[in-house]
C-alpha positions in Angstrom: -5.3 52.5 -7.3 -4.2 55.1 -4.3 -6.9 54.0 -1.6 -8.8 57.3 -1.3 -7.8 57.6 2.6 -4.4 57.9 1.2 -2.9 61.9 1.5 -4.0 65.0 2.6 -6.5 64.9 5.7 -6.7 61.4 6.2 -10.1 61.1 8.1 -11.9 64.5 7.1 -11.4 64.5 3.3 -12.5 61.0 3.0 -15.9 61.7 4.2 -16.0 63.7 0.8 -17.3 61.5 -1.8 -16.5 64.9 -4.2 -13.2 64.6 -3.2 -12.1 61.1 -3.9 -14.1 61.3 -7.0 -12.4 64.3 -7.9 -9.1 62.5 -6.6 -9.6 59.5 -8.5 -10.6 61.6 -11.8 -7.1 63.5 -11.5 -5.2 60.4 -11.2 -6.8 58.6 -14.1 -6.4 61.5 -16.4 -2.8 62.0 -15.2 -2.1 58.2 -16.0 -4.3 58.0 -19.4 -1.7 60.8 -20.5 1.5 59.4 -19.2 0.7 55.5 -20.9 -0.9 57.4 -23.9 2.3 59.0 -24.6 4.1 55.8 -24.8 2.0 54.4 -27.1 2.4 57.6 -29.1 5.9 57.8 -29.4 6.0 54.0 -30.5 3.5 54.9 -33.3 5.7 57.5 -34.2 9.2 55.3 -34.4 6.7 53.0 -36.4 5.7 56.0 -38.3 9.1 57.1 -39.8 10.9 54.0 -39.9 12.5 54.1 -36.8 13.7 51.5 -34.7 11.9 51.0 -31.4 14.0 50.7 -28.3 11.9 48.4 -25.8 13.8 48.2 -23.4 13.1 52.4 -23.2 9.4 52.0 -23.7 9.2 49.6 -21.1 10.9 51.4 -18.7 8.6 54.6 -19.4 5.8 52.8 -19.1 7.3 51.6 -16.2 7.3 54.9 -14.8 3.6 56.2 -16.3 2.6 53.3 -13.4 4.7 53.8 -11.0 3.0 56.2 -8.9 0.3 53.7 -8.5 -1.1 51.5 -5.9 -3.7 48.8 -5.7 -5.3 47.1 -8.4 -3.4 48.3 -11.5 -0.4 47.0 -9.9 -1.5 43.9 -9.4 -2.9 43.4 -12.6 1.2 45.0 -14.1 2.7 41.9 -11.9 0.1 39.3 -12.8 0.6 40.3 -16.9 4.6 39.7 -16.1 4.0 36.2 -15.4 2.1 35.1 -18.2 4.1 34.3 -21.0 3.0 35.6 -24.1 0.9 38.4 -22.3 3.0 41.4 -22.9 7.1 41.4 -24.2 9.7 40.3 -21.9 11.2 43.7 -21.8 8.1 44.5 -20.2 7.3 41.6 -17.9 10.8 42.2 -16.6 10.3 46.2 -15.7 6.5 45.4 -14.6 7.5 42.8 -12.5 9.6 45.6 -10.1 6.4 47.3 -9.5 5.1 47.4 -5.8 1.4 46.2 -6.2 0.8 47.0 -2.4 -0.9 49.9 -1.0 0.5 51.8 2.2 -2.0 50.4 5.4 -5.5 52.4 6.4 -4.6 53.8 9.8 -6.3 53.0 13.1 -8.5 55.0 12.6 -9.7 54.5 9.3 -9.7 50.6 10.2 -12.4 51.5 12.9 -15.0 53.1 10.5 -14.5 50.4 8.1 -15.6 47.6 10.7 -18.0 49.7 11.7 -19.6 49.8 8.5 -18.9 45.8 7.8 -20.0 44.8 11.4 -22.2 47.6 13.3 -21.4 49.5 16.1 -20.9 47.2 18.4 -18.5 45.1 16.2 -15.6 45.2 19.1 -17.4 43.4 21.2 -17.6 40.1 18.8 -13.7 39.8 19.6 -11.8 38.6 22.5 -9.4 40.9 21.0 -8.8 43.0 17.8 -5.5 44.2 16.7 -5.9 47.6 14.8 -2.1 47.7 13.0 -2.5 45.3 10.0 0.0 42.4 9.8 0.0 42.6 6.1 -1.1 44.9 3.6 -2.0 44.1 -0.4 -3.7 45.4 -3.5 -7.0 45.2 -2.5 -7.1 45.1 1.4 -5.2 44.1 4.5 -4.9 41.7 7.0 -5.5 42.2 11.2 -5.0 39.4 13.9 -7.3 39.0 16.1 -8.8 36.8 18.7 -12.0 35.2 19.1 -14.4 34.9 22.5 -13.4 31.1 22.8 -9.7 31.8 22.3 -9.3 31.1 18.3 -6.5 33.2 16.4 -8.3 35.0 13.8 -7.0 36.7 10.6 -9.3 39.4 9.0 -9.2 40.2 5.4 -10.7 43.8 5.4 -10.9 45.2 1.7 -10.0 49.1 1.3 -13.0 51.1 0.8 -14.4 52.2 -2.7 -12.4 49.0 -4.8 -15.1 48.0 -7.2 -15.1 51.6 -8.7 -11.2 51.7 -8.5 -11.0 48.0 -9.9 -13.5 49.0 -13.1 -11.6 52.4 -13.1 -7.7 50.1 -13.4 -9.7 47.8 -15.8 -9.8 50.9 -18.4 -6.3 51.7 -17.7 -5.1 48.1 -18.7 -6.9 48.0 -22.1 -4.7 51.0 -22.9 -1.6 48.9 -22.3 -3.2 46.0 -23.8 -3.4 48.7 -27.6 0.5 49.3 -27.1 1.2 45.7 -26.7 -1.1 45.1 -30.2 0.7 48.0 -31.8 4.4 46.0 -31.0 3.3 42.3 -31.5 0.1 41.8 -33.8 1.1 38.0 -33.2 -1.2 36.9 -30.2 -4.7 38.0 -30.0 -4.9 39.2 -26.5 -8.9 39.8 -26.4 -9.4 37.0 -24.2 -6.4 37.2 -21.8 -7.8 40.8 -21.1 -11.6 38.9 -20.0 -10.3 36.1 -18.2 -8.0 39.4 -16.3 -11.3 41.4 -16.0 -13.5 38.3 -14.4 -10.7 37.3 -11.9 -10.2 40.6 -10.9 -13.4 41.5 -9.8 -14.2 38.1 -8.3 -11.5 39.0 -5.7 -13.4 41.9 -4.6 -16.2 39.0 -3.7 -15.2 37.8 -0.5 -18.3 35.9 -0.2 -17.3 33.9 -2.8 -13.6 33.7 -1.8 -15.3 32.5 1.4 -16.8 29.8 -0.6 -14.0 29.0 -2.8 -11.7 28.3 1.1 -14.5 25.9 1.8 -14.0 23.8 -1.3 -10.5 23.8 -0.9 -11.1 22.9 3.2 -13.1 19.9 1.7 -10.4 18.9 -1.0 -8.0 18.6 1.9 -9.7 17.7 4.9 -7.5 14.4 5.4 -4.5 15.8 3.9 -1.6 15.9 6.3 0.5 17.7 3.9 -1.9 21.1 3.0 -3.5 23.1 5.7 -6.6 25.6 5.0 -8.1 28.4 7.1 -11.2 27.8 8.1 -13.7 30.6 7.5 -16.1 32.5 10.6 -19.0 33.6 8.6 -20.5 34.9 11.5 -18.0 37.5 11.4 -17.3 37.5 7.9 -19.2 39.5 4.7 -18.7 40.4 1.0 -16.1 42.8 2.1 -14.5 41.5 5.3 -13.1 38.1 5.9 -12.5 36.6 8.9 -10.9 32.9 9.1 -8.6 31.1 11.3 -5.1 32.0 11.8 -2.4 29.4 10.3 1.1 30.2 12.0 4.0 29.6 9.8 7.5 30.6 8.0 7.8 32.3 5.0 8.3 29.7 2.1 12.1 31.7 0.8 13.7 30.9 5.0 13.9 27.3 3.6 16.1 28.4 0.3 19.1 27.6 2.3 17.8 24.4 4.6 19.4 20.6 3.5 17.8 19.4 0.5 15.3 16.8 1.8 14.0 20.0 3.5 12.9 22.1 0.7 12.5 18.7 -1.2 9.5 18.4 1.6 8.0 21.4 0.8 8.2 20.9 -3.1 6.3 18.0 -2.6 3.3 20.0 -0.9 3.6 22.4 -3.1 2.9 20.3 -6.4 0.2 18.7 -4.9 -1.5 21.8 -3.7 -2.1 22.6 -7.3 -2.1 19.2 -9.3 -4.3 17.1 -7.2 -7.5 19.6 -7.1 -6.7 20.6 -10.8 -6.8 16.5 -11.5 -9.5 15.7 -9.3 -11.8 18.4 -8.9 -11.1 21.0 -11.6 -9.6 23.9 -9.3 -6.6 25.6 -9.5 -5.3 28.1 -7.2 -4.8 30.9 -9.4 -2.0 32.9 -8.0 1.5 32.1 -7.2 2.7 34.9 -5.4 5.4 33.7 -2.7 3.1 35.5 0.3 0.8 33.2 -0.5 2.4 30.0 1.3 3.6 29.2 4.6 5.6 26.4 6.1 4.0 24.6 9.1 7.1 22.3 11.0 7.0 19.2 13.2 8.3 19.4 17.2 11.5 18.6 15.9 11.6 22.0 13.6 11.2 20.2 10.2 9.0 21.0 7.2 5.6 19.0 7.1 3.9 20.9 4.6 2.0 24.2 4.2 -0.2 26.5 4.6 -2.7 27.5 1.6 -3.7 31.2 2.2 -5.6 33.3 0.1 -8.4 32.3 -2.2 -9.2 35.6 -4.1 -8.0 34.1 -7.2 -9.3 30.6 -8.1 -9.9 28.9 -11.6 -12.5 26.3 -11.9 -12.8 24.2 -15.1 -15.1 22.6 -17.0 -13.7 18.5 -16.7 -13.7 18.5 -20.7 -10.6 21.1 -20.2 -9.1 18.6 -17.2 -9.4 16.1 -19.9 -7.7 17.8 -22.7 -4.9 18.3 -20.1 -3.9 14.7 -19.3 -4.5 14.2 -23.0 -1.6 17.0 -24.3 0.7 15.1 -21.3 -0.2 11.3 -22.8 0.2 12.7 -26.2 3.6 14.5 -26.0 4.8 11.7 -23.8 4.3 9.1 -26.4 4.8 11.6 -29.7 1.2 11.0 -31.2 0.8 14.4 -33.1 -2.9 13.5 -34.1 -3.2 13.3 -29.6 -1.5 16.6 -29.2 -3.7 18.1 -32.3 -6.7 16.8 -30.6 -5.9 18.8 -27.3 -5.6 21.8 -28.6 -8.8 21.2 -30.3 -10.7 20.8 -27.0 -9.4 23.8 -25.7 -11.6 25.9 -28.4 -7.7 26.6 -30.7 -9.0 27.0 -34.3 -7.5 27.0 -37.5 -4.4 25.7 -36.3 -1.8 25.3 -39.4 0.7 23.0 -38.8 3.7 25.8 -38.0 0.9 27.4 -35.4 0.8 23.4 -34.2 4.8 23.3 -33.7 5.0 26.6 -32.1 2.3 25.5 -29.3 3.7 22.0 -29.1 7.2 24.0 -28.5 5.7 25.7 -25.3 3.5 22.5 -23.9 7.0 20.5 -23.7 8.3 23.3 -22.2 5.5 23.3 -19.5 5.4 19.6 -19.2 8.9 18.8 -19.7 10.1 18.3 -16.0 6.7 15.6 -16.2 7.4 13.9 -19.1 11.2 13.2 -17.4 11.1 9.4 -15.8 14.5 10.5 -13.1 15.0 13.0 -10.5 15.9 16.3 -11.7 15.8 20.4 -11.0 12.5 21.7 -12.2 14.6 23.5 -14.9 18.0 22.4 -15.3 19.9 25.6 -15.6 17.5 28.0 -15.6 17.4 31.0 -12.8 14.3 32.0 -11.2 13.8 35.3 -13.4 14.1 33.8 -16.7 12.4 30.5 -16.0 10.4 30.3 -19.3 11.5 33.4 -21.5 13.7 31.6 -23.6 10.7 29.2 -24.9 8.2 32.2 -24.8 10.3 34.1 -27.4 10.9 31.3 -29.9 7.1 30.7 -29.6 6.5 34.4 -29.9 8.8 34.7 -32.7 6.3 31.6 -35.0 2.8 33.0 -33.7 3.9 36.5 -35.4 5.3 34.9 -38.7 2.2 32.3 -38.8 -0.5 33.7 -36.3 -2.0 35.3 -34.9 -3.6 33.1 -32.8 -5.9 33.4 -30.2 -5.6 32.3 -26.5 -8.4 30.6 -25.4 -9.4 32.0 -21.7 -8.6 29.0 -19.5 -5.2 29.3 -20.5 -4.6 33.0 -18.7 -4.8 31.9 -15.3 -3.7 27.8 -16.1 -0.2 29.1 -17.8 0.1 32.0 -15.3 0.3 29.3 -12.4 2.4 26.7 -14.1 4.9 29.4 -14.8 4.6 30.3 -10.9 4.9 27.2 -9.4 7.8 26.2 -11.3 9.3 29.5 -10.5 8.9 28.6 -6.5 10.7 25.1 -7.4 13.4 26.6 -8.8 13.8 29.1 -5.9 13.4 25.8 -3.5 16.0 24.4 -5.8 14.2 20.8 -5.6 15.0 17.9 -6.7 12.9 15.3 -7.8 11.2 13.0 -9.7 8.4 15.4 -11.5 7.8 12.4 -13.5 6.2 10.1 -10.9 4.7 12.9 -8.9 2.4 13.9 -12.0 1.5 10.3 -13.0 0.8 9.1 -9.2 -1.8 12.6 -9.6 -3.4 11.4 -13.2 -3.4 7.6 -12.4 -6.9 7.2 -11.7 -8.1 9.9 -14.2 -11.3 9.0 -15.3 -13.3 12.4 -16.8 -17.3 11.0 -15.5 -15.8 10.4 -12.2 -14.1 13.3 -12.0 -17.4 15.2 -13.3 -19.4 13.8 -10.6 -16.8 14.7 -7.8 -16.5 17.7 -9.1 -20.2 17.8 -8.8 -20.8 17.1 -5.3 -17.6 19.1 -3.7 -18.6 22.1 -5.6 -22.3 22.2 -4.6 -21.3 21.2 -0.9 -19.2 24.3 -0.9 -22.2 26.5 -2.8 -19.9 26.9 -5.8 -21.0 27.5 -9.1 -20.0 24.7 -11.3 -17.9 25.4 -14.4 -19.6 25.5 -18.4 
């Protein structure tokens, strides 16, 4: 979505609500056509027998999108990291997309706090820095300083983004009918939900604010993750203010000595196994902008900083469960185990080849785990490719023998395995996967996990998983 401050006169056409409805009609029609014709000259190579070039449809598609800002891009980059979601030759041109949209000027920036703050909203800060320090799908970032000296960042959302989101939303189920049209082998239904509920939960920053405060609780004592803490007198469902976490950008270590990025590896996995093992949380989205390093006076790596909670999965404990059971199954070749995981995940009528192909992608995913010696995340794999090799063979048995459908949880849960293990490989760790995940699943015991789960969730005012 093009912000609707965005062209033309900035500050006097955007007090037109005709205009950027107008605007925004244009644009949707403009893109309906451009997607729609790709879709229609792939039912036409279908038509009369010939071949389909991908690679080609891809890259028009590509280019039907391009123009765009905002939420549609983001959704484009999330749908080329989950496997499965569309074809690679897609994921690959997708991926190149810029999901950001260009800043709101100063004085655009002003209005908005106005209307998220009152009239008298400078005077709540020491000091309030009107160029944004970074700029995303949905909104931007500002520093600024709070009456007792804090560092603050504020998270202010662009204006009009639940229309444009639910606007995008439309656009993506007609990408969703080309994928069908091409590969009738995975039932997308649900990945196109669980993208449609995530989305417009990051519009709630109430409930982002919430979701920080669970994850402030999960690592209150933990020298190895820092979390911004949240001002809610200066925050509400569309701006967030929180504390400001200084550090370095988690690719400036790619070249430091390997004990280094070996450090940060470390944080990293347990940023995301320990509150998926203990609490039922995962922090849904991987994107590289989304970490920082924090150093000791001596300028090495400690650990890092967890920023942005827009995108966070909870899960019912029965899922948790099914989890450690797929991992103790595969690692000890019990097929009746590995059946019964798939089971609790709500799979149904799994045949036996539908069985192998899944089984194929879970060792894939818990390979590095199930590996008792120190190792590369994936041995010989590059960044880019880090799971397409598997996803095709899978791909290749769910058309033959499917189609099957992906239950929900699996979206968000694959989307992050995939993008953690794609920062390892960047890191180019080394370790021992192995004894990380089974120091984190040790002490798995589903009641008291439900019960933790519980309290933390309710002390944080978050609504428990069903």
């Amino acid at each position: 979505m093009i912000p609707p401050y965005i062209g033309g006169g900035e500050l006097e056409d955007m007090s037109n609500e005709d205009n950027r409805f107008s605007a925004r009609a244009a644009r949707y029609v403009k893109v309906g056509t451009n997607v729609g014709a790709v879709g229609l000259r792939m039912a036409g190579d279908r038509l009369l027998g010939r071949e389909h070039d991908r690679s080609k449809a891809a890259a028009d598609l590509a280019a039907a999108l391009g123009g765009l800002k905002g939420p549609l891009m983001k959704v484009a980059q999330l749908l080329s990291t989950i496997p499965e979601a569309l074809p690679k030759e897609y994921a690959r041109e997708l991926s190149q997309l810029q999901s950001a949209a260009p800043p709101m000027g100063p004085a655009f920036v002003r209005r908005r706090m106005q209307v998220e703050l009152g009239p008298d909203w400078r005077r709540r800060f020491a000091d309030f820095s009107e160029q944004s320090s970074a700029s995303a799908s949905l909104g931007q970032v500002h520093k600024a300083v709070s009456h007792d000296g804090r560092q603050l960042a504020c998270k202010l959302q662009y204006p009009d983004m639940q229309s444009a989101v639910e606007a995008d939303l439309n656009q993506l189920r007609l990408i969703f009918q080309i994928h069908a049209r091409m590969d009738p082998g995975v039932d997308t239904r649900e990945i196109i939900k669980e993208i449609s509920a995530r989305l417009r939960e990051e519009l709630d920053y109430e409930l982002e604010a919430r979701h920080t405060a669970l994850y402030a609780s999960i690592f209150r004592d933990d020298p190895l993750i820092r979390v911004p803490q949240i001002d809610a007198a200066l925050s509400t469902k569309r701006l967030l203010t929180m504390s400001w976490l200084d550090g370095l950008p988690l690719l400036t270590y790619k070249e430091h000595p390997l004990e280094d990025r070996n450090q940060v590896a470390r944080a990293m996995f347990r940023a995301w196994w320990y509150p998926f093992s203990h609490f039922g949380v995962i922090h849904g989205d991987p994107h590289l902008g989304n970490y920082t390093i924090f150093e000791d006076d001596d300028g090495r790596p400690v650990g890092i900083n967890l920023l942005d909670y827009g995108c966070i999965r909870t899960f019912p404990v029965a899922f948790v469960e099914g989890v450690v059971e797929l991992y103790r199954g595969l690692l000890a070749g019990d097929r009746a185990r590995i059946v019964n995981a798939y089971e609790r995940w709500g799979f149904e009528g799994l045949t036996n080849e539908l069985i192998d192909g899944l089984t194929i992608w879970a060792r894939f995913i818990y390979g590095p785990l199930l590996d008792d010696r120190e190792r590369t995340i994936a041995e010989g794999t590059t960044p880019g490719e880090y799971g397409r090799k598997e996803a095709f063979t899978v791909h290749k048995i769910l058309n033959e023998k499917g189609p099957v459908t992906v239950p929900r949880e699996f979206v968000f849960m694959d989307r992050a395995a995939i993008g953690l293990g794609g920062v390892f490989l960047h890191l180019a760790a080394k370790l021992n996967w192995y004894r990380l995940f089974n120091e984190t699943i040790d002490d798995f015991e589903a009641d008291i996990v439900r019960e933790r789960q519980r309290k933390a969730f309710e002390q944080a005012g978050v609504p428990l998983p069903t």
